[in-house]
N, C-alpha and C positions, 0 to 999 in steps of 0.2 A: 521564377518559374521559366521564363524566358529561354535563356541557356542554360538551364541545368541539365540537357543534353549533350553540351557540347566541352570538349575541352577545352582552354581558355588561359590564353599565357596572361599569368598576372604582374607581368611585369612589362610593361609598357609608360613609356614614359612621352613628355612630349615632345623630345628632340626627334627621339622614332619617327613620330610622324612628320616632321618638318623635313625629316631627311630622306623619308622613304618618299615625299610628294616633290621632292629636292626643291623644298619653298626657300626665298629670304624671309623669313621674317624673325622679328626681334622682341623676344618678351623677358622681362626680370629674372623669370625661374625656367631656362629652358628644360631642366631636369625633375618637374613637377611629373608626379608621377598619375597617369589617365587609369579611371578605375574598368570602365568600358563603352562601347558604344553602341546607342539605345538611339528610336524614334524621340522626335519631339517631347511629346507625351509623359513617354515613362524614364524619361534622363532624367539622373540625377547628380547632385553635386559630384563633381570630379571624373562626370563623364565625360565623353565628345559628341553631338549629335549633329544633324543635318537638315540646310533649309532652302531647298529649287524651285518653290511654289508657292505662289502666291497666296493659294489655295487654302495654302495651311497658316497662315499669318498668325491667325489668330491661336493659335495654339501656343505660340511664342509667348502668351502671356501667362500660363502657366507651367513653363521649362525649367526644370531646375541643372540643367546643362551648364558648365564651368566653359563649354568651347564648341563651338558650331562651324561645322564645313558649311559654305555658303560663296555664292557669287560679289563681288564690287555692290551691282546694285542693290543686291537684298541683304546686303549688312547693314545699312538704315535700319531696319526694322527690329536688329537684336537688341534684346533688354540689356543694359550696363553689367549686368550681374553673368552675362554671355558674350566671353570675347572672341570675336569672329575669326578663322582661319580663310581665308579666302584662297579660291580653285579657281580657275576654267571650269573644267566640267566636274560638279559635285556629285554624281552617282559613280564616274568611275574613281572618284578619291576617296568615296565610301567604298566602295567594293575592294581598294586596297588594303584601308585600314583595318576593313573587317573582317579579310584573309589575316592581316598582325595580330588580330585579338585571337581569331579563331581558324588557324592556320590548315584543320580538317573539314572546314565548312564548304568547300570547294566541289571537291569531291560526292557521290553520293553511292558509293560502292555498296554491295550486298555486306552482308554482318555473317563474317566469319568465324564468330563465336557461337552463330545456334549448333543447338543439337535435337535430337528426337525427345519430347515429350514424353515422359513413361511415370509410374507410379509414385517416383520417387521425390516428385517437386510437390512443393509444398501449398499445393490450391485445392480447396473445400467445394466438394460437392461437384467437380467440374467433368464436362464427356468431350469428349472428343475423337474426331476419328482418324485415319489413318496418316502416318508420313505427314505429322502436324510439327514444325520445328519452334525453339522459343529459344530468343538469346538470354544474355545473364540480366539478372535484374528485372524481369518480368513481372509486373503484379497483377494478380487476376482476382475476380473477388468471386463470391459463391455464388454457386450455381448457376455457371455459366457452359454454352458451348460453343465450341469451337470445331468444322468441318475440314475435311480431305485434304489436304495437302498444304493446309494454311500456314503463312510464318507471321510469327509476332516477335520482332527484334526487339535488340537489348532496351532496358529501362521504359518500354511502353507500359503504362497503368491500363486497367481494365477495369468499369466498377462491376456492381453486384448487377446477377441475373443480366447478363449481356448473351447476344447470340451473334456468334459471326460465322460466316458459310465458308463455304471449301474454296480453295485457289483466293485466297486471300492475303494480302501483303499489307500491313502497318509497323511502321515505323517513326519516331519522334512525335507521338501521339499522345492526347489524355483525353481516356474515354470514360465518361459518367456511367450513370446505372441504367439498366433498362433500357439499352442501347441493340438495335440491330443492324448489322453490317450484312450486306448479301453476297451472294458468290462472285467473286473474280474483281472484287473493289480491290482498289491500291490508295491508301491511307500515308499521307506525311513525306511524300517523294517532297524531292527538290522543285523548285517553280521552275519555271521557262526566262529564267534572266540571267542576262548579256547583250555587253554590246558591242553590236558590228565592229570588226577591223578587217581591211583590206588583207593584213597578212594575219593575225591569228583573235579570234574574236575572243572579249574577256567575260570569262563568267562571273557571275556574281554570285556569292555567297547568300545561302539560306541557313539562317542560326535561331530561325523561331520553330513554330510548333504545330499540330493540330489537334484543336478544343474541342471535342463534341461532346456535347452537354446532355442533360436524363432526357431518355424517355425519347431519342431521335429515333429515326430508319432509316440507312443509306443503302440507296436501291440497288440491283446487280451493272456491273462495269463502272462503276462512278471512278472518279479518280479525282482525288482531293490534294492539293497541294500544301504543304506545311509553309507557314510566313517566312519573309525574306526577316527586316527588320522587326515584325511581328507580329501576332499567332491570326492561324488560320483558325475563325469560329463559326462553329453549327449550335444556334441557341435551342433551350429548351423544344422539344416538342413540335420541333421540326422534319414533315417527312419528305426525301428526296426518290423519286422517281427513276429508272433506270438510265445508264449512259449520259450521264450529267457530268462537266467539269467543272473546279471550282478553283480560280489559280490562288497563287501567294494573296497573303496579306487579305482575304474575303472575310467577311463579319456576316454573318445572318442573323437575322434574330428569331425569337422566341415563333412559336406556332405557325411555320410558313408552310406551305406545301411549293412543291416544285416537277411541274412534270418531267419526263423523257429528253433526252438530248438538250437541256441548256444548259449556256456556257456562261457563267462570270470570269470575266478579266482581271487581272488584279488587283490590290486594295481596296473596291469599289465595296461598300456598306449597305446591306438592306434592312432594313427596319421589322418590325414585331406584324405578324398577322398578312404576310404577302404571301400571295399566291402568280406561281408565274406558268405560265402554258407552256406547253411543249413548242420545243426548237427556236427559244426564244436567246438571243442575245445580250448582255450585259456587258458596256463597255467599260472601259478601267478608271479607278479614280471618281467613282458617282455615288450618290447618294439616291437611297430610294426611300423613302418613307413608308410610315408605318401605315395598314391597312391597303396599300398600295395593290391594284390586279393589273397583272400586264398580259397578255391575248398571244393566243400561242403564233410564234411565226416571227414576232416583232422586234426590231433593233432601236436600243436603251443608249441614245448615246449622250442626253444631257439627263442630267437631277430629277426623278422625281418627288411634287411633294406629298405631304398624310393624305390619305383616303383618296385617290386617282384614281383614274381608270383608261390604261391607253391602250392603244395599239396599230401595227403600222412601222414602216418604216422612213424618216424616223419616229421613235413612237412618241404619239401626241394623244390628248383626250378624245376617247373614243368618239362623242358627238360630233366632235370638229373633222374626225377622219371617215365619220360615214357620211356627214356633208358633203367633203373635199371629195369622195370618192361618186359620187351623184353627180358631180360637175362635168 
């Protein structure tokens, strides 16, 4: 599900990449051929994956990656079944290879294949209103509608009974049933990543997705990011608030509410049952636990854990910050 958005040269082999990072190194079969390349996680045999962080250690024990970009020091920690490539800098030798795999993930150009909407497409029960455009491949389910001027590019799914407003853009998306999207939201853009160079900065490729799962409501202006390495999720029964960002690589879960203006940074994970206040902050790369309330105003920059309650910046357990705040 991951890239089945994206085109995807299948022939890649591992001299490719030794030659395109212009590595020495020396392995029995330099002409083994790499199937693709995935997160820790979801790699599997005759992939390539990637490991910068400590953080993620322990995911290395259930990797089924054939080859891992990775540092000198953090190749200790690969399983024998994962033979290490080692980089200087592993995000931009990921960012190259994963322009090789997927040489239009670069880019994030409009879809020059929509056209106008008319009687003639094949979705049940559906309304819509005017100078509404839908690329090829669009699946929409019954009874749904769709407002003023809205595009839905090629191969976006839509489930049953969804409602999306006017000035609307998604793309590289899959959306569940009973789903509401409100006016002037942009769904499945590319994230915010690259890195600085003094003469031309490198973008990094986005070849995941965005998940929004039954029964959400994405408030008016949101703007949701599609995963770099992979998918952007809004779990069950989750409602978001107006002018919210959510970058690459975001996990929500099940039942949260989220006010007005907050911002998650990337890959950062939130747990089942969180509620977050308006113009509240999320820094990148965190964990928030499940039951978790965070108070509107406040900046998220380390872990929280289940059933918390902070806020503040930084934000700490509420008691301790109307203490500190008395002092």
């Amino acid at each position: 599900m991951l890239h089945s958005f994206y085109k995807k040269n299948k022939n890649v082999k591992l001299i490719d990449i030794i030659d395109l990072l212009n590595l020495k190194l020396e392995y029995e079969n330099v002409d083994i051929k790499i199937n693709d390349i995935k997160d820790i996680s979801s790699s599997l045999e005759g992939d390539i994956t990637f490991f910068n962080s400590i953080k993620y250690k322990n995911l290395l024990n259930i990797t089924k990656a054939s080859f891992c970009l990775t540092t000198k020091n953090f190749s200790i920690f690969l399983p024998k079944s994962c033979k290490p490539i080692i980089v200087n800098n592993v995000l931009i030798a990921l960012s190259k290879i994963t322009n090789l795999f997927y040489p239009n993930s670069i880019n994030d150009n409009f879809d020059n294949s929509v056209s106008l909407i008319d009687n003639s497409n094949n979705f049940n029960n559906l309304s819509y209103g005017k100078n509404v455009l839908i690329g090829n491949d669009v699946k929409i389910g019954d009874n749904c509608l769709v407002g003023h001027n809205t595009i839905i590019e090629s191969n976006v799914i839509v489930g049953n009974n969804c409602s999306i407003g006017s000035n609307v853009i998604i793309r590289k998306s899959i959306i569940g049933k009973n789903v509401k999207i409100l006016d002037d939201s942009i769904i499945g853009k590319k994230g915010f990543g690259f890195f600085p160079n003094d003469k031309n900065n490198i973008r990094y490729p986005h070849i995941g997705l965005v998940i929004i799962e039954d029964n959400v409501e994405i408030g008016c202006k949101n703007v949701i990011d599609r995963g770099s390495m992979s998918n952007t999720i809004i779990g069950k029964n989750t409602f978001i608030d107006n002018q919210v960002h959510i970058a690459h690589n975001v996990k929500i879960g099940a039942n949260c509410v989220i006010a007005g203006q907050v911002g998650f940074a990337g890959s950062s994970v939130v747990g089942d049952n969180v509620m977050i206040g308006g113009q509240a902050g999320i820094s990148g790369h965190l964990k928030i636990g499940n039951n978790v309330k965070i108070a509107g105003g406040s900046g998220v920059i380390n872990d929280i854990p289940d059933n918390a309650k902070v806020m503040g910046y930084p934000a700490k357990d509420i008691r301790k910050f109307i203490k500190d705040s008395k002092q």
